[in-house]
Each structure stands twice: as C-alpha cells, then as structure tokens.
C-alpha positions as CSV (number, residue, x, y, z in Angstrom):
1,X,-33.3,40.1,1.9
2,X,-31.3,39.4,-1.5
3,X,-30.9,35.9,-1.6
4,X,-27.3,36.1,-3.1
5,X,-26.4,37.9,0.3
6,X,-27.0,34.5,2.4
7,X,-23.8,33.3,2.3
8,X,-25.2,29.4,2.0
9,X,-27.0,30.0,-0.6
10,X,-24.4,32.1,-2.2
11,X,-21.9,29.2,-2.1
12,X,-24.6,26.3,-3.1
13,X,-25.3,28.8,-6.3
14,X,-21.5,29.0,-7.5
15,X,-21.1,25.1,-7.1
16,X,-24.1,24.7,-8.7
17,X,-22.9,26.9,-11.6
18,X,-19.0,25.0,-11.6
19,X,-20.6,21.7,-11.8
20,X,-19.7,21.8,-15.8
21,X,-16.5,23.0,-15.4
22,X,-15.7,20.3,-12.2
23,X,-17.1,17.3,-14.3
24,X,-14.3,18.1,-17.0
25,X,-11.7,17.1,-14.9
26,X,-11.2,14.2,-13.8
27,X,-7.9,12.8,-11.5
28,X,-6.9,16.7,-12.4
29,X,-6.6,16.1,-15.9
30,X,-8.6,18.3,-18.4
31,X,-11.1,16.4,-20.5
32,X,-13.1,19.4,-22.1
33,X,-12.1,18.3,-25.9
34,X,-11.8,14.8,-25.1
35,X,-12.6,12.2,-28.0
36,X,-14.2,9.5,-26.0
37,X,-17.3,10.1,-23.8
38,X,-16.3,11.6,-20.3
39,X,-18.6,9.8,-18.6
40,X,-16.7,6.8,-20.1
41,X,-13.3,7.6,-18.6
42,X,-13.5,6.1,-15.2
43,X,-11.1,6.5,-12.1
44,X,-9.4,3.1,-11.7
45,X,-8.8,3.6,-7.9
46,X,-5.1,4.7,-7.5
47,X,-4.5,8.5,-8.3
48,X,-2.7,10.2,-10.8
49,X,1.0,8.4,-10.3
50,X,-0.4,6.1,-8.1
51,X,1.1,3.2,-10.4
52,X,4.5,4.8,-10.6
53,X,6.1,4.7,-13.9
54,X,9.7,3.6,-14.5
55,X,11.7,6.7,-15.8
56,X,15.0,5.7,-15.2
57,X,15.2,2.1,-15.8
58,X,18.4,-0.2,-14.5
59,X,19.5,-3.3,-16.3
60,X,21.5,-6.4,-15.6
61,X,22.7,-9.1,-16.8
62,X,20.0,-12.3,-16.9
63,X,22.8,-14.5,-14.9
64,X,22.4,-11.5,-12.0
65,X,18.3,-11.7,-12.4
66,X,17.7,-14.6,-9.8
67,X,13.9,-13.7,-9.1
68,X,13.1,-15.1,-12.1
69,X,11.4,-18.5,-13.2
70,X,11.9,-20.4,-16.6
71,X,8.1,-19.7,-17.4
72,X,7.4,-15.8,-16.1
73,X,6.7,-13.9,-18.9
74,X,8.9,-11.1,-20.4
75,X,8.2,-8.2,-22.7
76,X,10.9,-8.2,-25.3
77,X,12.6,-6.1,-27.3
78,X,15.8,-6.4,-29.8
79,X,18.0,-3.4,-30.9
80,X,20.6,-4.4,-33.2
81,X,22.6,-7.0,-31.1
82,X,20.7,-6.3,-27.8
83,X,17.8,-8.1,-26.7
84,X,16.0,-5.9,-23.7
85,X,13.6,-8.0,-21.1
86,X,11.0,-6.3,-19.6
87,X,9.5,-8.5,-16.6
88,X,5.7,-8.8,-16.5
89,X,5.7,-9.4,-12.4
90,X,7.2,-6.2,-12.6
91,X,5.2,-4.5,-15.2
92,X,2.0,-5.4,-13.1
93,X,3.2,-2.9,-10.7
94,X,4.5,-0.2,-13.0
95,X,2.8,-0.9,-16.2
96,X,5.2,1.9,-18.2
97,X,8.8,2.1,-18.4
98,X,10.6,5.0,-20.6
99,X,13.5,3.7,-21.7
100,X,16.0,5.8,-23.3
101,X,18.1,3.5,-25.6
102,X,21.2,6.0,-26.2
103,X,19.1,8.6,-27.4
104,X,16.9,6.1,-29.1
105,X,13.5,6.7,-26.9
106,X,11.3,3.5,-26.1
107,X,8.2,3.2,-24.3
108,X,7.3,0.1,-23.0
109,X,3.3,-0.4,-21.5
110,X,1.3,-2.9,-20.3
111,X,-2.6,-3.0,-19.1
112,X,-2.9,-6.3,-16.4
113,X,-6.4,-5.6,-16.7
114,X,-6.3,-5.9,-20.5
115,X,-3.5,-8.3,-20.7
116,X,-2.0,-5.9,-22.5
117,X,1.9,-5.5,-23.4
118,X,2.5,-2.9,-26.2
119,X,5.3,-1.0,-27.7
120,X,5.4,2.8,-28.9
121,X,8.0,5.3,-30.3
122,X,7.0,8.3,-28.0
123,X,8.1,10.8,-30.3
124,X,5.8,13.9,-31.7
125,X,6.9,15.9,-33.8
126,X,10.1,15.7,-33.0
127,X,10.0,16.1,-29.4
128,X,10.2,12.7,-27.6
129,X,8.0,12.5,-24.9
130,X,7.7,10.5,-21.4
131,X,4.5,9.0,-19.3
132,X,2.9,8.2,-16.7
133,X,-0.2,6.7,-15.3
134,X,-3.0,8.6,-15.3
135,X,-5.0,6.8,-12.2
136,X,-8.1,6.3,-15.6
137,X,-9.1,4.0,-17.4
138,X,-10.9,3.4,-20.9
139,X,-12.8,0.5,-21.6
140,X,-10.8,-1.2,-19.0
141,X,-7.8,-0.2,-20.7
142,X,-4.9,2.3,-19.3
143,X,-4.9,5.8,-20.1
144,X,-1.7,7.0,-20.0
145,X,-0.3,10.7,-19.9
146,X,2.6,12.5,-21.4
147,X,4.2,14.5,-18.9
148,X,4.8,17.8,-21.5
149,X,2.0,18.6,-21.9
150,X,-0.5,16.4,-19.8
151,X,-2.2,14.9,-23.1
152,X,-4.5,11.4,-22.2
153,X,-3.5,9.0,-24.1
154,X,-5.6,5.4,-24.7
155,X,-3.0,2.3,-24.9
156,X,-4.6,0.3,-27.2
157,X,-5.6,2.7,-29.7
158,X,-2.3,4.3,-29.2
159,X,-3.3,7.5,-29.6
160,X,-4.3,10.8,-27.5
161,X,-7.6,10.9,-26.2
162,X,-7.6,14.2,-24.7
163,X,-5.1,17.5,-24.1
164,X,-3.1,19.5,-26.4
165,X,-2.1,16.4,-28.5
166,X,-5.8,15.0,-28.8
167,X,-6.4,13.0,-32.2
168,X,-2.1,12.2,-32.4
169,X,-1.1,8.6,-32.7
170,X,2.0,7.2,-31.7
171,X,3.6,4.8,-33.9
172,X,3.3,1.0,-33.0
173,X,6.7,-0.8,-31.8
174,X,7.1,-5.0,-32.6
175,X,7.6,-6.4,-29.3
176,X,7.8,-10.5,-28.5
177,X,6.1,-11.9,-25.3
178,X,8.8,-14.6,-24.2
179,X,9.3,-16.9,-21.4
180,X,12.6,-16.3,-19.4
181,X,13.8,-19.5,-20.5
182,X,13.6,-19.1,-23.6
183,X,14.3,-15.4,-24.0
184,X,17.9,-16.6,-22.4
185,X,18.7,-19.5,-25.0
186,X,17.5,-17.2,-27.9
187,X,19.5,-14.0,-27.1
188,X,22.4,-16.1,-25.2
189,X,25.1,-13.2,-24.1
190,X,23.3,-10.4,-25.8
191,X,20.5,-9.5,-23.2
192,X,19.3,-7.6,-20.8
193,X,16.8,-7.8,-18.2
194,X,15.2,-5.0,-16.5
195,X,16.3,-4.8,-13.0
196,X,13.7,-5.2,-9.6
197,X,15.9,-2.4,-8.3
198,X,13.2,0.1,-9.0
199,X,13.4,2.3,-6.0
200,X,10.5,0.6,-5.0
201,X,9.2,-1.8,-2.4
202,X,7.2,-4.6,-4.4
203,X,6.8,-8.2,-4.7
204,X,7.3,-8.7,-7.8
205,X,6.8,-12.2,-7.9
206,X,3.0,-11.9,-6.9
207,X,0.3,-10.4,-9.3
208,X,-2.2,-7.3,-7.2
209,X,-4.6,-8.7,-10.1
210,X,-5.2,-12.3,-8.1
211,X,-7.0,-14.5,-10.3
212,X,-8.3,-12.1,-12.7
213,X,-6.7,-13.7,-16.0
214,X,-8.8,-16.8,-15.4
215,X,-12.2,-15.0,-14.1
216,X,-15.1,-14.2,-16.3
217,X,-15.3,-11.3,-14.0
218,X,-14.4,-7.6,-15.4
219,X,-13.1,-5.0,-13.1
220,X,-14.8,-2.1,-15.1
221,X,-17.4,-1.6,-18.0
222,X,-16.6,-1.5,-21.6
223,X,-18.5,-0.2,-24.1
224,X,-18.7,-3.4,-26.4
225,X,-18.9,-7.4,-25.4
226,X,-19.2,-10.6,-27.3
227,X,-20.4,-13.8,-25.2
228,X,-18.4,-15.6,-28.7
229,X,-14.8,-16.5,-26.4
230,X,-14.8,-16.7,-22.7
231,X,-13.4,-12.8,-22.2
232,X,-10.2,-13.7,-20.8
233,X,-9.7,-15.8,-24.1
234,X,-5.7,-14.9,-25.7
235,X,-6.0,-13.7,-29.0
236,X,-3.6,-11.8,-31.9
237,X,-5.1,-8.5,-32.7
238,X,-4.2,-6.1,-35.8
239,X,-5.4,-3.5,-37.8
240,X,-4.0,-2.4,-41.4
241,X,-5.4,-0.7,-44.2
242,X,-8.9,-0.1,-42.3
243,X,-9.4,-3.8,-41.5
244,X,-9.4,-5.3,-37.9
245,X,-8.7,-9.1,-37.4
246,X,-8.4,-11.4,-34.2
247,X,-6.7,-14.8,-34.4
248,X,-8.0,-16.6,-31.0
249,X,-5.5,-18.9,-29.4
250,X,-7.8,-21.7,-29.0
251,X,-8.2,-21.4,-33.1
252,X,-4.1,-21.1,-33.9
253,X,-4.1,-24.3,-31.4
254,X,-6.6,-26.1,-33.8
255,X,-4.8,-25.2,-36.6
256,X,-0.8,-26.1,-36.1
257,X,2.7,-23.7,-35.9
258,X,2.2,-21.7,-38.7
259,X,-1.1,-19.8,-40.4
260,X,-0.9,-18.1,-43.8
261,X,-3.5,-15.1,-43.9
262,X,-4.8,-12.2,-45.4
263,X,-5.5,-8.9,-43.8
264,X,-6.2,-5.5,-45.3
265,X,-4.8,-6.8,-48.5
266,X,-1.5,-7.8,-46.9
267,X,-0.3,-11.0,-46.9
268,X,1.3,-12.4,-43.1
269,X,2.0,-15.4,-41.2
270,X,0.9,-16.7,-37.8
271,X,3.7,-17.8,-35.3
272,X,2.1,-19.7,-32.8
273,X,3.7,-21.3,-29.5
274,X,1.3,-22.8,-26.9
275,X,4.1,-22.9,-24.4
276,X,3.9,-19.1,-23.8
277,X,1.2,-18.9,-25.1
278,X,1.6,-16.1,-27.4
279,X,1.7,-15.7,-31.3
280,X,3.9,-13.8,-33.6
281,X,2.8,-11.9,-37.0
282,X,5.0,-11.6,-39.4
283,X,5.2,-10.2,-42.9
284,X,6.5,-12.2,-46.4
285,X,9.9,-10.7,-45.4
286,X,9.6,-12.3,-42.0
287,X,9.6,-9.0,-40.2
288,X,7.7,-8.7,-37.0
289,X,4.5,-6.6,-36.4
290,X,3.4,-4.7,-34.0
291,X,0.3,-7.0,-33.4
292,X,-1.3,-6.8,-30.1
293,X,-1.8,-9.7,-27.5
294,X,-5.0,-8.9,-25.6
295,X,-7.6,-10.2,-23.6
296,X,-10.5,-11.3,-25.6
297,X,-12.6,-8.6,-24.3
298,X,-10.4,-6.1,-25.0
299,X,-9.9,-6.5,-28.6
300,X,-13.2,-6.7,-29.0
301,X,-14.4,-3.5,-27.0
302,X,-12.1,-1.1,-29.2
303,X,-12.4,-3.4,-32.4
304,X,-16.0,-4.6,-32.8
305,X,-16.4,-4.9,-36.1
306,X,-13.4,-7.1,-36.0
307,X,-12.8,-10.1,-38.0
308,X,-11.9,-13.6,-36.1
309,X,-10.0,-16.1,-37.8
310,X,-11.6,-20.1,-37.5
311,X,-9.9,-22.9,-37.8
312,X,-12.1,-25.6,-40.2
C-alpha cells in the first residue's frame, strides 16, 4: 500500500513538512524577515493583548487622583503649558498608552521587567500609528506591535524588529521620571494625571512583578550580561553619534547634583536626584534628552560595548 494513503502517516508527513513555516510565527505574529534571531523572541506568558494597552486614555485633575502617594513614580510629559502624568502602578498593568494630544500622537511605554519607561512619536511616514502588546519579549524587553500593519517592534531599540516596517525607527520622545509629590509642586495647576478609570479591574497600587526590582533573579534570558553592577542597578543610558554610554546611579551618587560629560562628541549634563532616584540629560541649551532609565542589565544586553561613567 502507498504510504501517503495511511491517513496517519499522511498527516504526520504535512506537519512534518509545516514545521518551518509554524516556527515563523510566534503569538500569530509573522517573524519570517525578522532582524533578531527567532529563537530569541520568547513568549512572555500572556497572549497577544493579554497586557491590554491604553487606547483611549482619561485624565483628571491631580487633586481628583487620590490613589496616589507622594513617592509613586510617574512618567512625565510637558506640552507647552501642560504637564501629563502617566502612573507607573498603572503602567505595570498596561505598559503602553496611545495618547492623542489634539492631533499631536504620543506613545507612552514601559517594560517592568526592564524598568523601562520610554517615550516615542509613533508616526511613519506620515501615518501615525497605535500599539499593543505583543505577549513577546526580546532580551527581557517588550516587543510591542503596531496595529496597521502588525510590525514587531523592540522598546528599547525603538525600532521594528519584524513585519512590513522591519528596520524603521521611531523617533525618541524626552520624558521625566517624577515622584507625585513633586511632579504636583513643579507643574502646580497645569497637570494632568492619567486616570485608574481604565475600563479595567486592577490594583493599581500593587506591582504583578513582586520583588523583582531588588532580585538578582531575571525572568528571561538575554543575550549579553556583565557581573560589573548588581543587574537591577539604575543607570542613564544614551546613544548619539555611534557611541553608547551608561551613567550608574551608584556613580552620579559618588559624584554630587550635576556631571559635565562628553558623549559622541556632544557636550551634556547629568541631573541627578537620589530621591526618585532618576537622572536627567540635558544639552548646553538645557534641553532634555530622550535618555533612557533602565535596569542595569538591560542597557547592557542591547548596548554592550557601552561606555560606563566612574566617579574618581
């Protein structure tokens, strides 16, 4: 009998033969011209939407925000006389809001298992475009997707990994990381704060991560470690002109408020408040940059031929 006539074996030869086509996708996304190694892009548990992004955002006024504590940590954002609060209890549970500032598009993102919290202007070519989470994960880091045209898109490196728009960047957006206290005395009357009235059940005042800031312990693999911080160390993270540098928190701390440096042949300064504790770079004009504030680990994994500022 012709073996292909068994209808076992006739099934076990057709899955043997999609297995190529099968280990493309992954979480239904297609991966075929991906620019990072499939085998690299891991499922993070939750499935595609899983982690339900914030598409139509409400705001309030911080006086009508009583979840919030002096010290939780907010995302920030000013636009012209408007200073927008994104809540970090809440961004654990969403970790991308798409926030239309009167035809202005914003999109606000933030890895908890990276620590994080970046800033993008979402439009391509002229067509602004909105995530989601993908349910994947690079080097620990969220992959997000565009919902046009389902394009993977890696946080940190801000750019698309996979999909029609594989190899496109998006351009960097300055963002602070504030505590609510302080947030309110700088913007007084001017701000708003990204309501918990998501349409969602969550506490928002506990983090699904646990301990996880403090552990040694990573989630997921990542492609490059250094033993030289503990990995949940804070540090400063930019890239310009081709060059990569880290300033470590435990170094800014040895070294006082302000740091003059040098990267890529660009002159900045170093903002540094322990309170938070988070860091601000600035250029000579004293405009922010869209520095990154990131685990340790994570820097290092997408940036390891970075250079890490000592204090004598």
């Amino acid at each position: 009998m012709n073996r292909f006539n068994n209808p076992l074996i006739l099934a076990m030869a057709l899955l043997l033969f999609a297995q190529p086509a099968l280990s493309q996708t992954k979480n239904g996304f297609e991966l075929g011209n991906a620019l990072v190694p499939v085998e690299e892009i891991l499922r993070g548990g939750p499935p595609r939407d899983g982690i339900p992004s914030i598409n139509y955002p409400v705001f309030q006024d911080p006086a009508d925000a009583e979840l919030w504590r002096s010290d939780d940590l907010m995302l920030t954002y000013d636009q012209g006389e408007v200073s927008f609060a994104y809540p970090i209890g809440i961004l654990n549970w969403h970790e991308i809001v798409n926030h239309d500032l009167g035809g202005t598009p914003l999109l606000i993102t933030f890895c908890p298992l990276c620590g994080t919290g970046m800033a993008f202007d979402p439009r391509v070519d002229g067509r602004s475009l909105t995530f989601g989470v993908s349910g994947l994960l690079y080097n620990s880091d969220l992959l997000m997707y565009d919902h046009q045209t389902e394009s993977l898109w890696s946080q940190i490196d801000g750019r698309a990994v996979s999909g029609p728009l594989a190899g496109t960047e998006l351009e960097p957006v300055a963002i602070r990381h504030e505590l609510w206290h302080r947030w309110r005395e700088r913007v007084e009357g001017s701000g708003k704060v990204l309501s918990a009235d998501t349409g969602h059940r969550r506490n928002y005042r506990i983090s699904p991560y646990g301990d996880y800031d403090h552990s040694e312990r990573l989630y997921f693999p990542v492609t490059h470690t250094s033993r030289k911080y503990h990995p949940k160390t804070w540090v400063l993270g930019w890239s310009h002109n081709g060059e990569s540098k880290a300033w470590p928190f435990p170094e800014l701390a040895g070294h006082g408020a302000v740091l003059e440096d040098r990267i890529g042949g660009k002159a900045v300064q170093l903002h540094y408040d322990p309170e938070v504790p988070s860091a601000e770079l600035r250029d000579e004009s004293g405009n922010l940059l869209p520095a990154t504030r990131a685990f340790w680990f994570a820097w290092y994994t997408f940036h390891p031929d970075t250079d890490v500022f000592e204090a004598e």
